[in-house]
BAMI-814941 format. One record per residue: x, y, z of N, C-alpha, C in turn; residue number from 1; residue in one letter; chain. Coordinates in Angstrom, 2 decimals, padded with zeros to 5 digits. Each point is the difference from the previous one (the first is absolute). Layout:
N
n_x = X; n_y = Y; n_z = Z; ca_x = X; ca_y = Y; ca_z = Z; c_x = X; c_y = Y; c_z = Z; num = NUM; residuo = A; cadena = A
...
***
This chain:
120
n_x = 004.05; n_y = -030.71; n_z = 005.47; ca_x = 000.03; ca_y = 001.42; ca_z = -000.28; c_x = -001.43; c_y = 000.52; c_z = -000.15; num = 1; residuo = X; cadena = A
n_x = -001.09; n_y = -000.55; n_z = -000.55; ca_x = -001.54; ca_y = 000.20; ca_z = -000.53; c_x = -000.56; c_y = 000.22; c_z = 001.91; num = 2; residuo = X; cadena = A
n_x = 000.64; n_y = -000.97; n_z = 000.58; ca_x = -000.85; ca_y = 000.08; ca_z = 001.74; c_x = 000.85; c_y = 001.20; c_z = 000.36; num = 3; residuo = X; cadena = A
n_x = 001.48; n_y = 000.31; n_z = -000.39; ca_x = 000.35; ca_y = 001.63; ca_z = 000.60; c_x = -000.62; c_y = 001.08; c_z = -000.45; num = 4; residuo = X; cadena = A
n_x = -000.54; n_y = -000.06; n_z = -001.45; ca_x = -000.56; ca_y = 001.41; ca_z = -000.33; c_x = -001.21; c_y = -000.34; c_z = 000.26; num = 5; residuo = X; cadena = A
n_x = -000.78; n_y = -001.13; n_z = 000.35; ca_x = -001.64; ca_y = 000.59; ca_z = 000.58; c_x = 000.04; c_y = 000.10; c_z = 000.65; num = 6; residuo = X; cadena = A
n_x = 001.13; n_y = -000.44; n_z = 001.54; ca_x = -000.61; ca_y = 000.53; ca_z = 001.04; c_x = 000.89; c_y = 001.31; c_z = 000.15; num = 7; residuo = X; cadena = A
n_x = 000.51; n_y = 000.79; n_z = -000.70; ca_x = 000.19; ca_y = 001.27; ca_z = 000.17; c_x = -001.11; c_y = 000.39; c_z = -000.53; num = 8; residuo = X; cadena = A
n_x = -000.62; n_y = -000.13; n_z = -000.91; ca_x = -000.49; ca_y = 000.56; ca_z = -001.30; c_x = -001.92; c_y = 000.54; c_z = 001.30; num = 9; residuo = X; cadena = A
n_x = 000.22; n_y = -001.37; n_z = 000.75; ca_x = -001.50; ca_y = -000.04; ca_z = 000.84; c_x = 000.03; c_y = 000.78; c_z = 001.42; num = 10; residuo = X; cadena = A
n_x = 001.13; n_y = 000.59; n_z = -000.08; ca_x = 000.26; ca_y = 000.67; ca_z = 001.53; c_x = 000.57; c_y = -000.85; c_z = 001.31; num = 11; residuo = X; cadena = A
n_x = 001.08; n_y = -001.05; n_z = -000.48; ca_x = 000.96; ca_y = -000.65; ca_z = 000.52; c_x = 000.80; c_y = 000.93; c_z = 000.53; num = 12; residuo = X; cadena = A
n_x = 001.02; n_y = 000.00; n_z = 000.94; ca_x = 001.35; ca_y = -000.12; ca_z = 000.06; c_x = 000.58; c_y = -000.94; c_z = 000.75; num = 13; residuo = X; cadena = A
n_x = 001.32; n_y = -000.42; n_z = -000.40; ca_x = 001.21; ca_y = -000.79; ca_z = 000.82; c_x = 000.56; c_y = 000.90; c_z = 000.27; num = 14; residuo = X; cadena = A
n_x = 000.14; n_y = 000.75; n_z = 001.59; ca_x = 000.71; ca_y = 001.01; ca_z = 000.28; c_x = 001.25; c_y = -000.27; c_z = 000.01; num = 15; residuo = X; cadena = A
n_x = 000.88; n_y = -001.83; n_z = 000.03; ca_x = 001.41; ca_y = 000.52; ca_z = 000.34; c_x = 000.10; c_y = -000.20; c_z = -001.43; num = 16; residuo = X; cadena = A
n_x = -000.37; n_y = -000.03; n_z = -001.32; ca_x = 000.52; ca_y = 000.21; ca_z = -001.15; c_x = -000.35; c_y = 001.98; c_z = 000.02; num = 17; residuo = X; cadena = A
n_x = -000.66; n_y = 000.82; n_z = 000.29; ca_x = -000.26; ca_y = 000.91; ca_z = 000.11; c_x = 001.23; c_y = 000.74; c_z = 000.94; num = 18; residuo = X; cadena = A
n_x = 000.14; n_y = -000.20; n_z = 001.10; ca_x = 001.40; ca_y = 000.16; ca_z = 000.65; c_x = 000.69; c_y = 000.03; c_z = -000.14; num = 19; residuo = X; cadena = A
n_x = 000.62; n_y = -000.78; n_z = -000.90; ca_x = 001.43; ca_y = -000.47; ca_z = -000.76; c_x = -000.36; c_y = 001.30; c_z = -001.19; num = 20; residuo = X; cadena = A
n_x = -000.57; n_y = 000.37; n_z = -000.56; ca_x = -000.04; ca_y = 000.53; ca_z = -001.36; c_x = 000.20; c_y = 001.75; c_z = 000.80; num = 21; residuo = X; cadena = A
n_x = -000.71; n_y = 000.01; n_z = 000.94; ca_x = -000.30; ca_y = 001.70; ca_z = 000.76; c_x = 001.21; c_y = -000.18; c_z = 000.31; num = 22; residuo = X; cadena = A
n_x = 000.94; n_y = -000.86; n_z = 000.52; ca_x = 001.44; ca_y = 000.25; ca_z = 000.69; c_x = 000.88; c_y = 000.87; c_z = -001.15; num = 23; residuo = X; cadena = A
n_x = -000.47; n_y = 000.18; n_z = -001.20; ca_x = 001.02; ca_y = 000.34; ca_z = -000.86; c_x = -000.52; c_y = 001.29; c_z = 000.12; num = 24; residuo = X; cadena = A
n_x = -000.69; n_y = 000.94; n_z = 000.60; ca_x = -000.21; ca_y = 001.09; ca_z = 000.23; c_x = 001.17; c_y = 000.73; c_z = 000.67; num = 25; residuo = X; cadena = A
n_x = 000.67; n_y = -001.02; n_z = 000.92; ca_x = 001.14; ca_y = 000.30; ca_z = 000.64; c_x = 001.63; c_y = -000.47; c_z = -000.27; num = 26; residuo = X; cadena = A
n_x = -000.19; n_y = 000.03; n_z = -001.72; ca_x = 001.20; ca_y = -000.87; ca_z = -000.60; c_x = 000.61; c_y = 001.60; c_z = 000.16; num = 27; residuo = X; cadena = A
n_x = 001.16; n_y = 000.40; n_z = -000.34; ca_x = 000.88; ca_y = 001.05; ca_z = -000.50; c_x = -000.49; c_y = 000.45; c_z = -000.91; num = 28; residuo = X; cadena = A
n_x = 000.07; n_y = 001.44; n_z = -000.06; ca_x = -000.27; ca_y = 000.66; ca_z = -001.82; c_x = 001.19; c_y = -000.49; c_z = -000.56; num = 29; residuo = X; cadena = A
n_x = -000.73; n_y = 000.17; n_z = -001.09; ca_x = 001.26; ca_y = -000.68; ca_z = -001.08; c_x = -000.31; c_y = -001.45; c_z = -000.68; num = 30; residuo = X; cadena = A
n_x = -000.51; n_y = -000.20; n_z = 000.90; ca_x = 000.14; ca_y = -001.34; ca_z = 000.32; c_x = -001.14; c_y = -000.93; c_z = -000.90; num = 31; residuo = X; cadena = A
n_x = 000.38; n_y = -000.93; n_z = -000.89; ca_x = -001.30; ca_y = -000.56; ca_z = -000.75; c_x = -001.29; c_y = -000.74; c_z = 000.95; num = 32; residuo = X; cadena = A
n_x = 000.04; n_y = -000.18; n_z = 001.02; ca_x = -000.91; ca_y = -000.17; ca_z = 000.64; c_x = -001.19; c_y = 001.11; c_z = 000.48; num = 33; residuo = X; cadena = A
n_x = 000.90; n_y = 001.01; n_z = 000.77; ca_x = -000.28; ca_y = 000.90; ca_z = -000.68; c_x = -000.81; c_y = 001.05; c_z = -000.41; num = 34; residuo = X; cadena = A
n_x = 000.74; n_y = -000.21; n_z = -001.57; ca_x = -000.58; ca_y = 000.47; ca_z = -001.10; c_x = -001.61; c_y = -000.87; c_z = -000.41; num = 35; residuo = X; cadena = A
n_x = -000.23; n_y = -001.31; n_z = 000.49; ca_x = -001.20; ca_y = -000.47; ca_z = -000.09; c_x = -000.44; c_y = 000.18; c_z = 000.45; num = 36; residuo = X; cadena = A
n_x = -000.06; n_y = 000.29; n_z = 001.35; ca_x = -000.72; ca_y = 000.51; ca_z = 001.13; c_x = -000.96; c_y = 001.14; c_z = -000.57; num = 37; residuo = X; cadena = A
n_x = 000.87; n_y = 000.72; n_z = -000.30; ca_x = -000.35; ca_y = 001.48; ca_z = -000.72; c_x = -000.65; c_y = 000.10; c_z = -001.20; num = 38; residuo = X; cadena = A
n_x = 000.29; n_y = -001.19; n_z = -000.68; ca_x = -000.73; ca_y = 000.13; ca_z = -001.78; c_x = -001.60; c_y = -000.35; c_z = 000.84; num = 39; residuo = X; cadena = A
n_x = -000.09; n_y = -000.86; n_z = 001.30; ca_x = -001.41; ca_y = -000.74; ca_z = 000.45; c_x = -000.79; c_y = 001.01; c_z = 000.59; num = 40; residuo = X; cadena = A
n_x = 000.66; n_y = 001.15; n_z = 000.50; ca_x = -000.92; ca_y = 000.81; ca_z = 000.68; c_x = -000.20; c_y = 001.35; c_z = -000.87; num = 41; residuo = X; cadena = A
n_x = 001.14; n_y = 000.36; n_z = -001.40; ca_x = -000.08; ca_y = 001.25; ca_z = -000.60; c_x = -001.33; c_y = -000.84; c_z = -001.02; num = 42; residuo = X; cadena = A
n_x = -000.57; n_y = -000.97; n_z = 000.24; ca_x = -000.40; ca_y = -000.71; ca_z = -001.42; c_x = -001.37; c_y = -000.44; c_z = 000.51; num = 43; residuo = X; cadena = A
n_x = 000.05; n_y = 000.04; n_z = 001.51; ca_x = -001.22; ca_y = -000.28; ca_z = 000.74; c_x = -000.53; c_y = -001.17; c_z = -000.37; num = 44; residuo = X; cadena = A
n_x = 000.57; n_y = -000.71; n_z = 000.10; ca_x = 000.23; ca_y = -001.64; ca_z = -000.14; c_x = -000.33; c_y = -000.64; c_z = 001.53; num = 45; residuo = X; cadena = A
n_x = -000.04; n_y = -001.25; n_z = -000.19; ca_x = 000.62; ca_y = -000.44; ca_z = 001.75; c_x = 000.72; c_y = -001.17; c_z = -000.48; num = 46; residuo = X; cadena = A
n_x = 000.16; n_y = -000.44; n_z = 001.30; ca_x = 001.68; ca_y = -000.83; ca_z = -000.02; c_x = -000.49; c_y = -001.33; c_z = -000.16; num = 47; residuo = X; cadena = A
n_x = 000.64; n_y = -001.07; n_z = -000.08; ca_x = -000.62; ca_y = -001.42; ca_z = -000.06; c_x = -000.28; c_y = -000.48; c_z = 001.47; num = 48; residuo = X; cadena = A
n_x = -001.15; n_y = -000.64; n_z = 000.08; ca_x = -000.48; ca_y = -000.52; ca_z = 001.24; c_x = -001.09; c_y = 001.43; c_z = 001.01; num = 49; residuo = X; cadena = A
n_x = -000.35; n_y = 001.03; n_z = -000.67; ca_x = -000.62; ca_y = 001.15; ca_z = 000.56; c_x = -001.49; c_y = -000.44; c_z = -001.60; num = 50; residuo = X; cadena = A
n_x = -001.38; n_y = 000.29; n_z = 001.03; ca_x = -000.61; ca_y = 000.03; ca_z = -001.40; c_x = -000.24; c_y = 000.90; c_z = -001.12; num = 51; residuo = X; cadena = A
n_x = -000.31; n_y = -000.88; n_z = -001.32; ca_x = 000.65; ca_y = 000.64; ca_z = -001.00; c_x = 001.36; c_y = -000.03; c_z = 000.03; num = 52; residuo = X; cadena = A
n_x = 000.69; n_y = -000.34; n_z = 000.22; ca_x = 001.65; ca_y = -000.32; ca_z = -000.26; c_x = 000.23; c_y = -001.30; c_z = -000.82; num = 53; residuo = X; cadena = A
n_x = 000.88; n_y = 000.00; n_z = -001.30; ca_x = -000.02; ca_y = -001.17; ca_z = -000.51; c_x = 000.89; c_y = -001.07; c_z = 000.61; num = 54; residuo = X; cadena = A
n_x = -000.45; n_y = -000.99; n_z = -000.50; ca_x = 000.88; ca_y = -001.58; ca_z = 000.84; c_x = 001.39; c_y = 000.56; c_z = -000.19; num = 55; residuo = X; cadena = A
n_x = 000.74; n_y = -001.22; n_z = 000.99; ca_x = 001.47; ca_y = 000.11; ca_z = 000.10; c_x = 000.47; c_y = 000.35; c_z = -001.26; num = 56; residuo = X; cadena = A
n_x = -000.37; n_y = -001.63; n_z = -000.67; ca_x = 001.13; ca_y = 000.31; ca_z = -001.60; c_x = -000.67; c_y = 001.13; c_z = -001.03; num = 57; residuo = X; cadena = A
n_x = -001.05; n_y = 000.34; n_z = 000.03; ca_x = -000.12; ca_y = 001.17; ca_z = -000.70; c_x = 000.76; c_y = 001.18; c_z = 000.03; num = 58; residuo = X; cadena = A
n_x = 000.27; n_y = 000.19; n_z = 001.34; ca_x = 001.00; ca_y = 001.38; ca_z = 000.48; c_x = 001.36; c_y = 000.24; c_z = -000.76; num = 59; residuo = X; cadena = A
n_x = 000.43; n_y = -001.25; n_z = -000.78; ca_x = 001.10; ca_y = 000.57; ca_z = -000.77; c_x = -000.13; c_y = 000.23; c_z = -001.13; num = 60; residuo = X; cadena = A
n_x = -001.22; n_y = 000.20; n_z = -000.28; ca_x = -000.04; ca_y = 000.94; ca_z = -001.08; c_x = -000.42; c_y = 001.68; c_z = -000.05; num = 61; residuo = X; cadena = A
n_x = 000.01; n_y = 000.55; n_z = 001.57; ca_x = 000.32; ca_y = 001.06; ca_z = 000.21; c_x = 001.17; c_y = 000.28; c_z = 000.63; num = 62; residuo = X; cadena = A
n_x = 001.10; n_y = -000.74; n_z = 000.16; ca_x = 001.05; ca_y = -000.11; ca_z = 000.14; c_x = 000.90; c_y = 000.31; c_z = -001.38; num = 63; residuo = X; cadena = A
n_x = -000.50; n_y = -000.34; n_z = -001.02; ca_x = 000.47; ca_y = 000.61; ca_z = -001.14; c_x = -000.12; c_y = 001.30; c_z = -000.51; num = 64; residuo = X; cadena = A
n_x = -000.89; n_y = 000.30; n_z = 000.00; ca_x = -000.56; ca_y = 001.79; ca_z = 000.18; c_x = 000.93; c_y = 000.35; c_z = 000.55; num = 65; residuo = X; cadena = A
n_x = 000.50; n_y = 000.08; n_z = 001.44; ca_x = 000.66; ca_y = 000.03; ca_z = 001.01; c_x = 001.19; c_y = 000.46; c_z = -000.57; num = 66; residuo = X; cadena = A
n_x = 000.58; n_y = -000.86; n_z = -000.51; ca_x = 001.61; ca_y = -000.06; ca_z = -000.90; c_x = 000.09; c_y = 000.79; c_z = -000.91; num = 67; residuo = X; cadena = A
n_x = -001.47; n_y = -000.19; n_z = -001.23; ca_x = 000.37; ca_y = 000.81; ca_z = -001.15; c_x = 001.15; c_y = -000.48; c_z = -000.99; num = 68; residuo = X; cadena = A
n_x = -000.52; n_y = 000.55; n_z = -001.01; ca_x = 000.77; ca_y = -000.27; ca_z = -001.26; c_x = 000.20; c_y = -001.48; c_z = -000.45; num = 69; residuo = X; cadena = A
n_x = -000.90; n_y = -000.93; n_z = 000.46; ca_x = 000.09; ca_y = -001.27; ca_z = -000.45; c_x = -000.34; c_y = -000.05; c_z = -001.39; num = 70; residuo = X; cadena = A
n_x = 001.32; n_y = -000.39; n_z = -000.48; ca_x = -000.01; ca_y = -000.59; ca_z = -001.72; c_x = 000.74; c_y = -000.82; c_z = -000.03; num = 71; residuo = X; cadena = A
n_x = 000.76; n_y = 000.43; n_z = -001.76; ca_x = 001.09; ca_y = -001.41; ca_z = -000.40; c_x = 001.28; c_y = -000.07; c_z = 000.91; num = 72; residuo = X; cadena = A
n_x = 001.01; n_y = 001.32; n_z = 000.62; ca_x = 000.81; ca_y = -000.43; ca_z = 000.93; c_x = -000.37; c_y = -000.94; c_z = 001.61; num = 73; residuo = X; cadena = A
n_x = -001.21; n_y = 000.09; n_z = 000.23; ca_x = 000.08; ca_y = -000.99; ca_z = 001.21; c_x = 000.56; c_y = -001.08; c_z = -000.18; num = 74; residuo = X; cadena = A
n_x = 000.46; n_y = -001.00; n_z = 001.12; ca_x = 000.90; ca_y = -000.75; ca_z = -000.40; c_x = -000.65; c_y = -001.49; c_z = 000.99; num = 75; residuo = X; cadena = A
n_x = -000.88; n_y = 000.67; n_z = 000.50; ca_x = -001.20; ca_y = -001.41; ca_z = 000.66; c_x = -001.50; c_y = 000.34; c_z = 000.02; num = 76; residuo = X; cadena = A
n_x = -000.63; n_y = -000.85; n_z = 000.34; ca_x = -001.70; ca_y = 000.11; ca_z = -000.07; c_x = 000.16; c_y = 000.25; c_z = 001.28; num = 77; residuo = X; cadena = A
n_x = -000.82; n_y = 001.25; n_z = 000.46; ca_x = -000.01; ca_y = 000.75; ca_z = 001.01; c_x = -001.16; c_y = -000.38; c_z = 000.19; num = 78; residuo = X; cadena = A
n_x = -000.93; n_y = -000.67; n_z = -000.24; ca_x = -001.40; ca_y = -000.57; ca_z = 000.26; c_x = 000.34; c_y = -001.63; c_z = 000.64; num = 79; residuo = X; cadena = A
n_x = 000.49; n_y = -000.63; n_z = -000.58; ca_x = 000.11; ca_y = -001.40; ca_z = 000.38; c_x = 001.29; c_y = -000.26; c_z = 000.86; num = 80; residuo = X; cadena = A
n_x = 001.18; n_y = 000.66; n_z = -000.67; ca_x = 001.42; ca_y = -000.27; ca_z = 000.43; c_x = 000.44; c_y = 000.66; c_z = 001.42; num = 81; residuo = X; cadena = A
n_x = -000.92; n_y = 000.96; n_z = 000.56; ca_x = 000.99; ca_y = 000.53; ca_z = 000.94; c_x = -001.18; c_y = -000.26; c_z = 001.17; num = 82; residuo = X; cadena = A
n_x = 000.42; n_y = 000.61; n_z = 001.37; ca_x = -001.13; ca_y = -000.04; ca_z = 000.98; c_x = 000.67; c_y = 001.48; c_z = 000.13; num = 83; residuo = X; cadena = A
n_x = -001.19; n_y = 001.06; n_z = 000.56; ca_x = 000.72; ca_y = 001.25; ca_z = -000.02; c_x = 000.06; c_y = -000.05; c_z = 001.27; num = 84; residuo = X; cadena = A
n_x = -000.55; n_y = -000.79; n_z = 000.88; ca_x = 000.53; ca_y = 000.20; ca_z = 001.93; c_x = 001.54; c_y = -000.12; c_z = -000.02; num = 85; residuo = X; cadena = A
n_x = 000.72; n_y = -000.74; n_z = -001.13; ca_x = 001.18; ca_y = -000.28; ca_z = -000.18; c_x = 000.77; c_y = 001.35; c_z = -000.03; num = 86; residuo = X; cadena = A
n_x = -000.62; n_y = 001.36; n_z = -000.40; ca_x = 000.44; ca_y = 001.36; ca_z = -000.59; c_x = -000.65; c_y = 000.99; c_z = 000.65; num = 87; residuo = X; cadena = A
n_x = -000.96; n_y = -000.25; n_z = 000.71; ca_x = -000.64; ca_y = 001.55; ca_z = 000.45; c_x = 001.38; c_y = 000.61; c_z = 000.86; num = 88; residuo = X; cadena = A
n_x = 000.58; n_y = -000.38; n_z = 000.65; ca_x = 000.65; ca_y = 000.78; ca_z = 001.05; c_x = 001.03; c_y = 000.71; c_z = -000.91; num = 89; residuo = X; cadena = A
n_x = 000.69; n_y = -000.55; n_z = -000.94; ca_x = 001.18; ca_y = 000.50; ca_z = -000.48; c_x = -001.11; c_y = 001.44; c_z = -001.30; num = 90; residuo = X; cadena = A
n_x = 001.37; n_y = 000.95; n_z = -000.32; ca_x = -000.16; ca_y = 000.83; ca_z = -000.89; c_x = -000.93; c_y = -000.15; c_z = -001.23; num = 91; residuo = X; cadena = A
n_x = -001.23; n_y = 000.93; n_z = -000.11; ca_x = -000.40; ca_y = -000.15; ca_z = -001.52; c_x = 000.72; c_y = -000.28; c_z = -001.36; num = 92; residuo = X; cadena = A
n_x = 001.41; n_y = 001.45; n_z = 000.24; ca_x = 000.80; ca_y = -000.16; ca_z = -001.09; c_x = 001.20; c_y = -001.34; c_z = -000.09; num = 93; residuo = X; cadena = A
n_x = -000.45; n_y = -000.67; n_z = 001.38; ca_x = 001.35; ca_y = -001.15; ca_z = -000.46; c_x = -000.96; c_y = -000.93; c_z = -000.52; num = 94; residuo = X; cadena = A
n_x = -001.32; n_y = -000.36; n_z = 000.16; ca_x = -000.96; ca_y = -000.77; ca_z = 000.01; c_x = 000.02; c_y = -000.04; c_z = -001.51; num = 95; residuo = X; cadena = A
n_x = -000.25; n_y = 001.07; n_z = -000.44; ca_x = 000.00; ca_y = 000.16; ca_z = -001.40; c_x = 001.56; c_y = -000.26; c_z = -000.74; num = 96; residuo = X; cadena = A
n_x = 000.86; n_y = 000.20; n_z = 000.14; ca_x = 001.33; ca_y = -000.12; ca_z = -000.16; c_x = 000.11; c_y = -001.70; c_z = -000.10; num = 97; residuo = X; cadena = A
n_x = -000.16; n_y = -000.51; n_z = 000.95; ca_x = -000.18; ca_y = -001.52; ca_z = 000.26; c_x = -000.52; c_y = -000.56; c_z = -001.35; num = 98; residuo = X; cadena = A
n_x = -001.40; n_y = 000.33; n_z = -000.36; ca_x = -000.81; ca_y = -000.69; ca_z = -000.93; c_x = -000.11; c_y = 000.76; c_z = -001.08; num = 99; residuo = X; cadena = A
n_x = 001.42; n_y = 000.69; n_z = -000.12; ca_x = -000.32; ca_y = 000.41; ca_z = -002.01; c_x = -000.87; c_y = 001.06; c_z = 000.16; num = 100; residuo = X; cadena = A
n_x = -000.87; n_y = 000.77; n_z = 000.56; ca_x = -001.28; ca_y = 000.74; ca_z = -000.27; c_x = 000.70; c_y = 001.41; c_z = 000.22; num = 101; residuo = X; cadena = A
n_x = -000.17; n_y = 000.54; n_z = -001.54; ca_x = 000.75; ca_y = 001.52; ca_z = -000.45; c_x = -001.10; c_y = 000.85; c_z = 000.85; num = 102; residuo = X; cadena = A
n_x = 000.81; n_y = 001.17; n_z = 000.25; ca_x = -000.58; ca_y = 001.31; ca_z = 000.25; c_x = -001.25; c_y = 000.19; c_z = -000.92; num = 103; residuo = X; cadena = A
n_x = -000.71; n_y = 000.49; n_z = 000.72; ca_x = -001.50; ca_y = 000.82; ca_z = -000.34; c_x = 000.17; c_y = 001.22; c_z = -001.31; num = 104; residuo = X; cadena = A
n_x = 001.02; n_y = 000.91; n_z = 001.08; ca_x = 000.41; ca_y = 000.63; ca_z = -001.06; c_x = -000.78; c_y = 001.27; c_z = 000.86; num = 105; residuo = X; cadena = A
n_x = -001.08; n_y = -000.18; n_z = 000.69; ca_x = -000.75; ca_y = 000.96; ca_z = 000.56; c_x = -000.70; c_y = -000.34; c_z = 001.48; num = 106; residuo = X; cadena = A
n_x = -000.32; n_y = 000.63; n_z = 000.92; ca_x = -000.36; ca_y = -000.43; ca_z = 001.14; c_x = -001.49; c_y = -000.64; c_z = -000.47; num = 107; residuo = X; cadena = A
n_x = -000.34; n_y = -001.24; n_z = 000.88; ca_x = -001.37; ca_y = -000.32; ca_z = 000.09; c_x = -000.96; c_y = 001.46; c_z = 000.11; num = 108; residuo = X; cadena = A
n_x = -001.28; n_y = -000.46; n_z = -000.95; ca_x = -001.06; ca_y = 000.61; ca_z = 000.02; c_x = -001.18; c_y = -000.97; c_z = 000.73; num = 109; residuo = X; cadena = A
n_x = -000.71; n_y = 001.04; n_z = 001.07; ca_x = -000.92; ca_y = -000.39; ca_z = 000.85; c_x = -001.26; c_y = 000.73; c_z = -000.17; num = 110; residuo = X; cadena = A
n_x = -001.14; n_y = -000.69; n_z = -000.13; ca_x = -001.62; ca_y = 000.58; ca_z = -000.22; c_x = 000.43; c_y = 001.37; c_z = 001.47; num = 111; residuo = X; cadena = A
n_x = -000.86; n_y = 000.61; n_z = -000.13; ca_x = -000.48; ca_y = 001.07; ca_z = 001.06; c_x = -001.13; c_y = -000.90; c_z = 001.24; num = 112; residuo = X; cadena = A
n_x = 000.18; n_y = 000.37; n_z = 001.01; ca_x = -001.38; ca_y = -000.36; ca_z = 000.99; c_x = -000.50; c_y = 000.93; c_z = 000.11; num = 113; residuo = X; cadena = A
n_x = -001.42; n_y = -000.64; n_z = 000.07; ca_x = -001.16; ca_y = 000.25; ca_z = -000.18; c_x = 000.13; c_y = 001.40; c_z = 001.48; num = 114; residuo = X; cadena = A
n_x = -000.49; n_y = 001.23; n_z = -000.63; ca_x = -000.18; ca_y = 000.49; ca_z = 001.17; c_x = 001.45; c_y = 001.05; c_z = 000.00; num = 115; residuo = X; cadena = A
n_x = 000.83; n_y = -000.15; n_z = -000.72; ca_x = 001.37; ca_y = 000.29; ca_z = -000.17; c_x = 000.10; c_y = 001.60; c_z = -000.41; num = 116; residuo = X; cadena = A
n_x = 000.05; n_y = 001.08; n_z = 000.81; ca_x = 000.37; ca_y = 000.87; ca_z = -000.81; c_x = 000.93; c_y = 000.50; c_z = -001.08; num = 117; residuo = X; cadena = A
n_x = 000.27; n_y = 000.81; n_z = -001.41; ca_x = 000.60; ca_y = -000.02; ca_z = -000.25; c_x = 000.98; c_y = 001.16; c_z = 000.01; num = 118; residuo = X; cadena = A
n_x = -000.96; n_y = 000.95; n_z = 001.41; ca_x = 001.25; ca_y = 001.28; ca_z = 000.41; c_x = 000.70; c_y = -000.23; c_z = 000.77; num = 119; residuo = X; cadena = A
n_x = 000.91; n_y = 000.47; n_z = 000.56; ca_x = 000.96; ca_y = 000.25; ca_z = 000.91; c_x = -000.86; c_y = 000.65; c_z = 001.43; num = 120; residuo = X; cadena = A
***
């Protein structure tokens, strides 16, 4: 994992780990894949295997963000226990339904980009 984040970290990429991650650009809305897709580009992030993108197994811990509402009802370690390639295609809300993880209660909040007006 230490040789995946320096050579992102040094201006690496593995484009087909980069490929695989951009394909979810073209998952379904709705869709928790997705919805990551979207937390990576409203967040101006990059994807794993693009530089500056963190290693593989780091990525599920913005996979949790992702879900939301992780507390005491989850009902697995969404860090260790699951692979989310296992879930991107299917529904956010069944995704969450699946693993215990309650409603927000409120839609995700996202920083503004840079450059972003705030009129109409």
């Amino acid at each position: 994992m230490l040789a995946a984040t320096l050579k992102g970290l040094s201006g690496h990429r593995n484009e087909s780990t980069l490929k695989r991650f951009q394909s979810l650009n073209d998952y379904p809305s709705g869709s928790f894949g997705k919805a990551y897709a979207d937390f990576i580009r409203i967040n101006q992030f990059s994807f794993p295997g693009d530089v500056g993108g963190p290693p593989v197994p780091v990525f599920r811990h913005d996979c949790c963000h992702v879900q939301g509402g992780y507390g005491s009802h989850v009902n697995t370690d969404l860090i260790r226990d699951i692979d989310p390639w296992d879930h991107f295609a299917d529904p956010l809300e069944m995704v969450r339904e699946r693993f215990a993880i309650p409603a927000r209660g409120r839609d995700p909040e996202y920083p503004q980009t840079c450059g972003a007006s705030s009129q109409d």
